[in-house]
C-alpha positions in Angstrom: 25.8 -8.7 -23.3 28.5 -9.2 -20.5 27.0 -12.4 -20.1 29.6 -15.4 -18.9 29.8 -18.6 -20.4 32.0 -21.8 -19.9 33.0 -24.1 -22.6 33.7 -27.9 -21.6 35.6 -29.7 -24.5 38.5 -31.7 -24.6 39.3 -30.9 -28.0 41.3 -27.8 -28.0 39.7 -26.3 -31.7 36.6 -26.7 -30.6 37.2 -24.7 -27.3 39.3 -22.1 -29.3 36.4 -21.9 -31.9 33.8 -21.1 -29.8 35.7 -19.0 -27.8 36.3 -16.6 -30.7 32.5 -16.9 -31.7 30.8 -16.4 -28.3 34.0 -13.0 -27.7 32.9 -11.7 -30.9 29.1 -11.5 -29.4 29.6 -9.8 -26.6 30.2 -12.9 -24.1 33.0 -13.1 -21.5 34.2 -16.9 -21.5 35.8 -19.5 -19.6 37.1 -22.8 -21.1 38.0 -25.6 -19.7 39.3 -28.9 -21.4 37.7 -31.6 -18.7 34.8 -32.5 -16.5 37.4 -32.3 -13.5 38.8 -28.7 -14.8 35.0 -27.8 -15.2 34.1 -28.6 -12.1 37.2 -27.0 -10.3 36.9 -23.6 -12.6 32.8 -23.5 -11.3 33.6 -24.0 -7.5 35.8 -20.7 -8.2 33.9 -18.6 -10.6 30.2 -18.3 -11.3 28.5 -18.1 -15.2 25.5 -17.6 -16.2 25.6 -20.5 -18.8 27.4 -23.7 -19.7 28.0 -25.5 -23.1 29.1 -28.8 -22.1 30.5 -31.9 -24.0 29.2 -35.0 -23.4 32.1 -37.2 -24.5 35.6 -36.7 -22.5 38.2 -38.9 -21.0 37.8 -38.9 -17.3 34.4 -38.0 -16.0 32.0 -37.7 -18.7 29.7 -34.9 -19.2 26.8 -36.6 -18.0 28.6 -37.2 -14.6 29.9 -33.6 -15.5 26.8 -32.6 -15.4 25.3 -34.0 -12.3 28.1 -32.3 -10.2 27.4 -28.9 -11.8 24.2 -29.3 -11.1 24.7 -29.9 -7.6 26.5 -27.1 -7.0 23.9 -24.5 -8.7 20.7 -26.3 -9.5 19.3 -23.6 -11.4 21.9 -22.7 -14.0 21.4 -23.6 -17.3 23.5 -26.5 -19.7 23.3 -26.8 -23.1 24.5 -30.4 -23.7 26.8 -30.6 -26.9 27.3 -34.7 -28.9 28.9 -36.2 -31.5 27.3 -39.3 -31.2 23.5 -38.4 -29.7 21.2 -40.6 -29.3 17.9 -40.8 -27.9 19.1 -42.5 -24.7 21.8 -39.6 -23.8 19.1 -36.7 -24.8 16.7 -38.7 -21.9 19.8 -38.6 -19.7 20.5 -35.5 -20.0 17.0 -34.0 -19.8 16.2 -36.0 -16.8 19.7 -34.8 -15.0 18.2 -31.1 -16.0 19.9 -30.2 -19.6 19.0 -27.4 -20.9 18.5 -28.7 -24.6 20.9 -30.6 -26.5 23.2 -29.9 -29.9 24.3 -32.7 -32.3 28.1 -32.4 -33.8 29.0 -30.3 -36.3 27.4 -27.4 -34.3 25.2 -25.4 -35.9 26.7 -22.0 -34.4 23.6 -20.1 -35.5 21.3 -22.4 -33.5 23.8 -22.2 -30.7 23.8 -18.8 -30.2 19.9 -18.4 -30.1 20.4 -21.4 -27.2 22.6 -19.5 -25.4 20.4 -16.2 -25.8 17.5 -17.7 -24.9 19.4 -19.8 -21.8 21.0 -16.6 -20.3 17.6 -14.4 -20.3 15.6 -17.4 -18.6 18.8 -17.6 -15.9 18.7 -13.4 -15.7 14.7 -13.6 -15.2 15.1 -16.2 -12.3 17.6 -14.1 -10.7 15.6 -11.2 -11.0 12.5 -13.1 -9.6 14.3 -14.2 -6.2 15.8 -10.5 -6.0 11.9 -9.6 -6.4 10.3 -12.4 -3.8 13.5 -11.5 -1.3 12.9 -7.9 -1.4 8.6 -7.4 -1.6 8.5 -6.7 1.6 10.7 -4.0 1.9 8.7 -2.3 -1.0 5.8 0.2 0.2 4.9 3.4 -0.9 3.6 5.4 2.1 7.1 7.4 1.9 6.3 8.7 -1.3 2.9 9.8 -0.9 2.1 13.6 -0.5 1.8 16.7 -2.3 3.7 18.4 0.4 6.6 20.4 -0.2 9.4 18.6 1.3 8.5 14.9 -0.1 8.3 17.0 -3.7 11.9 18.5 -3.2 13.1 14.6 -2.4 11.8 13.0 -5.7 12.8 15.6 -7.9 16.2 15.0 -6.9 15.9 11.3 -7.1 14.9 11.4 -10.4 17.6 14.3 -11.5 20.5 11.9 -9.5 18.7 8.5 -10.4 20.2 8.0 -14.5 23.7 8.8 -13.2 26.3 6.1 -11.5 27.6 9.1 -9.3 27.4 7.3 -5.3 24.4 9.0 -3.1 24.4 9.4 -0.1 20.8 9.1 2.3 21.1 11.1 5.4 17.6 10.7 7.4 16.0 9.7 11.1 15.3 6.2 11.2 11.7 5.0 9.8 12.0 8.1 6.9 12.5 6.1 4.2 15.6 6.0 3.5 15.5 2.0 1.8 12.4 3.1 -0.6 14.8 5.9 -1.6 17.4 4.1 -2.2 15.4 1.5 -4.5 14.0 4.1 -6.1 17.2 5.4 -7.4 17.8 1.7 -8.7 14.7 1.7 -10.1 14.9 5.3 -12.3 18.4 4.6 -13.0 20.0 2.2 -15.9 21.2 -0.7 -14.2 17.5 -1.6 -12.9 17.4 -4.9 -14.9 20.5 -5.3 -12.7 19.6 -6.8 -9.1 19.6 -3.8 -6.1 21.7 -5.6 -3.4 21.3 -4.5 0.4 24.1 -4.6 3.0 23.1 -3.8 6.7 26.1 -2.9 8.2 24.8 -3.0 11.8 23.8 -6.7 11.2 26.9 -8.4 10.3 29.9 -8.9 12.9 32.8 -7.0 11.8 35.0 -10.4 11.3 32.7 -11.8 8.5 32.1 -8.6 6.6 35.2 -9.5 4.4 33.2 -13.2 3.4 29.4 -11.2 2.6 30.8 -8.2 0.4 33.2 -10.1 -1.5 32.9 -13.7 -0.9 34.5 -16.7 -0.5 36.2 -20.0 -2.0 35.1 -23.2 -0.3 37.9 -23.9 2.2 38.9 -20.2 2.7 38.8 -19.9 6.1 37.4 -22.7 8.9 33.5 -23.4 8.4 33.4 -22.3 4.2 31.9 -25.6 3.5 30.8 -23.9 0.2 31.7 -21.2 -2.3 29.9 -18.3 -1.8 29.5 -15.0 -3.7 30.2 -11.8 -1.7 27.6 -8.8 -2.3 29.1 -7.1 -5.0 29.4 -9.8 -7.1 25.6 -10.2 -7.2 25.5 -6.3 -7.2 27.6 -6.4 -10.6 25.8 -4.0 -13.2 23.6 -3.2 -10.5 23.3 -1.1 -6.8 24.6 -1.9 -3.7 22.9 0.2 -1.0 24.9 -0.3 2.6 22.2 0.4 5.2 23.9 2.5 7.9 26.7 2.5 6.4 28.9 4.4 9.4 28.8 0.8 11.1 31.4 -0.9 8.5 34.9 -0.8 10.2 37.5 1.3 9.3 39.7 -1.8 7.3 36.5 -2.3 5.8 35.8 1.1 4.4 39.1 1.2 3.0 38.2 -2.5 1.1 35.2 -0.7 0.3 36.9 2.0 -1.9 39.2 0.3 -3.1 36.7 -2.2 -5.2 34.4 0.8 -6.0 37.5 2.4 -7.6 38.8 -0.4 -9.3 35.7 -2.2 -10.0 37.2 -6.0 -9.3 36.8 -7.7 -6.2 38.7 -10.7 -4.9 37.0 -13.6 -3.2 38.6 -14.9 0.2 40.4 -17.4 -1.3 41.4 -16.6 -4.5 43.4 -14.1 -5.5 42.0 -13.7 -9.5 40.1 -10.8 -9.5 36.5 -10.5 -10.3 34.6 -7.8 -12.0 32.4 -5.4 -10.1 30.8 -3.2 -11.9 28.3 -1.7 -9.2 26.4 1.7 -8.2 26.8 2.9 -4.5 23.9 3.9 -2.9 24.8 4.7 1.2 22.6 5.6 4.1 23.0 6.9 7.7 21.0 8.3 10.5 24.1 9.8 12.2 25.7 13.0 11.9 28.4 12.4 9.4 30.7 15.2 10.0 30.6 14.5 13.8 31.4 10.4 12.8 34.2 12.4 10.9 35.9 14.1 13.3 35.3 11.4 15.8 37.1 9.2 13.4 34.6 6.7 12.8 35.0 7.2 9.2 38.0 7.7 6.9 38.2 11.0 5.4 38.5 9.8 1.8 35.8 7.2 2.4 33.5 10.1 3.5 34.1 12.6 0.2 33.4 9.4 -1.7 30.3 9.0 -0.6 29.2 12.3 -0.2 29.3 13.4 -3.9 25.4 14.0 -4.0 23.4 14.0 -0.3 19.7 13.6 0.1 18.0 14.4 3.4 15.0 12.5 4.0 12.6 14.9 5.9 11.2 13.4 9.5 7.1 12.7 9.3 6.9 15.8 11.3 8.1 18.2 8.5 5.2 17.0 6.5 2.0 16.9 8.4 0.1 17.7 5.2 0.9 14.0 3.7 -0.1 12.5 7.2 -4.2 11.4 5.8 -3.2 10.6 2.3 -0.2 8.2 4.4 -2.5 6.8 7.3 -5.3 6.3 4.4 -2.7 3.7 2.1 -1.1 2.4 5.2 -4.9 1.0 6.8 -5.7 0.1 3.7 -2.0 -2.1 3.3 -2.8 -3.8 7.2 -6.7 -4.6 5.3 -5.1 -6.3 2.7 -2.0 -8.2 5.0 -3.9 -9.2 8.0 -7.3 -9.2 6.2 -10.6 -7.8 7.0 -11.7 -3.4 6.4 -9.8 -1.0 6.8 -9.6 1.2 9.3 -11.0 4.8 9.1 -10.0 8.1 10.9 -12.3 11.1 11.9 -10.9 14.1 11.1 -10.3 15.1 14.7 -7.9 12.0 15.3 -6.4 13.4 11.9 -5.4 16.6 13.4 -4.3 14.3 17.0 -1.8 12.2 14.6 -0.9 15.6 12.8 0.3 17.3 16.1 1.9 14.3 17.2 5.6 14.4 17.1 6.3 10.8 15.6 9.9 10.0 16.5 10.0 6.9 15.2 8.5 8.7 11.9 6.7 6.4 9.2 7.6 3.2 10.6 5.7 4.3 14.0 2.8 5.4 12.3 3.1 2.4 10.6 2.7 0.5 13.9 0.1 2.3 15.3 -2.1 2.1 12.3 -1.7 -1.9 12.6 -2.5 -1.9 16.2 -5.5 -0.1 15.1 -6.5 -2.2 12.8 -5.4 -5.4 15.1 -7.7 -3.9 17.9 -10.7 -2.4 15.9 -10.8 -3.7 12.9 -13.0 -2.2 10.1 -14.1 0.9 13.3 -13.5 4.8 12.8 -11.3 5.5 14.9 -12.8 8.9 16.9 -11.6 10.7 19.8 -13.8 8.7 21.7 -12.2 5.2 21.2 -8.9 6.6 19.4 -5.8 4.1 21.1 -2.9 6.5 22.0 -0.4 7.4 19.6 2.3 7.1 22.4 2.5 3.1 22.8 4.4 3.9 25.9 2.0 5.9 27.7 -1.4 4.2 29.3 -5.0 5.8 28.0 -7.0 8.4 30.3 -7.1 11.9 30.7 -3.7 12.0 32.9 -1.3 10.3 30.4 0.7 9.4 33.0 3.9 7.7 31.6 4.8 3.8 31.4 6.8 2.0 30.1 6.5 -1.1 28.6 8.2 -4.0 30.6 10.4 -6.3 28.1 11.5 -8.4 30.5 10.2 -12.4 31.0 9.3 -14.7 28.1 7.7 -14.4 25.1 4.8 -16.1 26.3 4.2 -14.0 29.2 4.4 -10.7 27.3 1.3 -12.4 24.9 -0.7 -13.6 28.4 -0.1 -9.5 28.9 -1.4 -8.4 26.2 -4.3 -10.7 25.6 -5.8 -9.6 29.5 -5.4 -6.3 28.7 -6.7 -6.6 25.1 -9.9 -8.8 26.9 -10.6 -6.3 29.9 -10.4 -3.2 27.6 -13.5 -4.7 25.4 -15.0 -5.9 28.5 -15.0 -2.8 30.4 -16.0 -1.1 27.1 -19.4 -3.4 26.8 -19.9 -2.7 30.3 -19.2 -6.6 31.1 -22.0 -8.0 28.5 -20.8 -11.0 27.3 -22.7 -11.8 24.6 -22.3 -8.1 23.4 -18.0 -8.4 24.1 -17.6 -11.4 22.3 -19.7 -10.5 18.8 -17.1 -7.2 19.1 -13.6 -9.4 19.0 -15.0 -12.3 17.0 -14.8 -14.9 19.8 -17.3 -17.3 21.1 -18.7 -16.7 24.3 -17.6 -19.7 25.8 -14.2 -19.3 24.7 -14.3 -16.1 26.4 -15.4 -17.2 29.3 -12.6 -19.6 29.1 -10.5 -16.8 29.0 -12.0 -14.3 31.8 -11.6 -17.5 33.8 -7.9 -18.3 33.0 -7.0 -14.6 33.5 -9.0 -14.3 36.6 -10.7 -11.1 35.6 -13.5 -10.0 37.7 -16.0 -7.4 37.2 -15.9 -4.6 40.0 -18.8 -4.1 41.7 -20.9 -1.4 41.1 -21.6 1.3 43.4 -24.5 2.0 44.7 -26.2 5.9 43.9 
């Protein structure tokens, strides 16, 4: 089961009894013989379950109780009395017991407790890993018959059921992360939680404290215990997002857990198990980050026992409909209203397009589309351009965007130039340019007003 428990008795048989009986099923346990030691042993170690006495010298369990609860709300506590009454089982229930067990134990109806407990705790666990990670799960990367995306998932799912490390090589924005929980997915640790780690987005000095953890007064500002990332990650994958970032001292910590499989928490020097899968992923050249000495050598052949190369959007024009087709039809259901459609002729624009920034540009053109004219076709005649950078017209004539000033400047920018686009496209009707945004006319008027737009005059023939 691998499941870990903590018995709170201060009667040593009864600790050393269930002990045995909870070992012999499959349980790794912790005892501890007060409320104080109980409290001291969860600061340090996390379980996934608690059977806890209610009478003890010192703090009772129902104090007990309260501060375990305080610490982790959600994990569950299966109350154990010698003397219940209906008074304590209120207490308890109100103070968020799990159930309670009358003395002499029934040790058959304990074990079903316990079963039952630790499959509720792993299904909330497995819900918040769900709810954190929904968005990063989209399918566009896998769609296509062409045959580049086809060579990538048959090697996913050949590499997928083994724990052998993989490593993602790929230009940004080709899918790399769906990849990655894919393999966690196919594989059999996906009832354990996939874990992410962006290297680029934590500062070097507390990258010891997020992958391994730390005890509360470790270092100055650990107000709390904290688990590091591959103690949530154990029996599951840990995928390191640009994984070239992570220091050289870190790499080296890195190994040295995935070949030992224990981790220690800053702060305490018993080890910790950590059973997890490594799943890496870079948009560098790694043999140049090699050489360069970015990365140590025996880091480098650990990771690079299997390699995947995640093909660039250009190397598969052929998926570029069926893509753009689920991606409008993803902004539709996000942002609401109908989905975009493209004429066949903007198909074959988009298809010749280079896409540097690969599925995640077309991603963002395909919401601009769909932000600008929602529910149109886009044609050649009122397609936006692909190039974000570049201004419309026949010239092209490169732009680029200005970043600089406030937030609420850039949005002023964008909403004139959004406004005089439909404008000059209704050829100044009012009535007609407002019924095309969804905006009431005098609210647009508002707006032409506080932008100062004016319509140029017409020439005469």
């Amino acid at each position: 089961m691998n499941a870990r428990v903590m018995i709170v008795d201060d009667e040593r048989p009864i600790r050393e009894s269930l002990q045995g009986l909870l070992e012999d099923e499959g349980y790794g346990v912790v005892c501890a013989a007060s409320g104080e030691e109980a409290v001291a042993r969860f600061r340090k170690q996390a379980v996934d379950c608690i059977v806890l006495d209610i009478w003890m010298p010192g703090i009772d369990g129902l104090e007990t109780l309260s501060r375990l609860r305080q610490m982790d709300a959600d994990v569950p506590v299966i109350v154990m009395s010698g003397h219940a009454t209906i008074d304590t089982a209120v207490r308890a229930t109100r103070q968020g017991a799990y159930d309670l067990l009358e003395k002499p134990l029934s040790f058959e109806r304990l074990l079903i407790l316990l079963r039952n407990a630790v499959e509720k705790r792993r299904l909330e666990l497995e819900n918040v890993d769900l709810r954190q990670n929904m968005q990063l799960q989209s399918r566009e990367e896998l769609i296509g018959v062409g045959e580049a995306i086809q060579e990538v998932q048959e090697l996913l799912k050949r590499v997928a059921p083994t724990d052998t490390p993989v490593l993602l090589i790929g230009e940004h924005g080709t899918g790399k992360r769906v990849a990655a929980r894919l393999l966690h997915a196919w594989s059999r640790r996906a009832a354990g939680a996939f874990v992410e780690v962006s290297a680029a987005s934590i500062p070097e000095s507390r990258m010891d404290s997020e992958l391994f953890g730390h005890e509360k007064g470790a270092f100055s500002g650990a107000l709390h215990t904290q688990r590091g990332r591959f103690e949530m990650a154990h029996h599951g994958s840990l995928y390191f997002d640009e994984v070239c970032e992570l220091g050289l001292g870190t790499q080296a910590k890195v190994l040295r857990a995935l070949q030992e499989r224990t981790i220690q928490r800053l702060g305490n020097p018993s080890p910790l198990p950590a059973d997890v899968r490594l799943i890496a992923a870079s948009a560098r050249d790694l043999d140049r980050e090699l050489r360069d000495e970015h990365l140590r050598e025996d880091f480098y052949y650990r990771l690079n026992v299997v390699s995947i190369r995640m093909p660039p959007l250009r190397e598969r024009i052929e998926d570029i409909p069926a893509i753009a087709e689920v991606l409008a039809s993803e902004q539709a259901q996000v942002l609401g209203g109908v989905a975009v459609r493209f004429a066949p002729e903007v198909i074959a624009t988009m298809q010749a397009y280079p896409w540097s920034g690969n599925l995640r540009e077309l991603r963002n053109y395909i919401e601009r589309c769909h932000i600008l004219m929602p529910g149109e076709e886009i044609t050649p005649e009122n397609m936006l351009p692909l190039d974000q950078f570049r201004q419309s017209g026949p010239s092209h004539t490169a732009r680029r965007v200005d970043f600089s000033g406030s937030f609420h400047h850039a949005r002023d920018h964008f909403e004139r130039s959004f406004l005089l686009h439909h404008l000059e496209k209704n050829d100044w009707n009012i009535s007609r340019t407002a019924a095309d945004i969804g905006m009431e006319r005098s609210q647009l008027h508002r707006k032409i007003r506080a932008f100062g737009l004016t319509q140029p005059a017409r020439k005469e023939e």
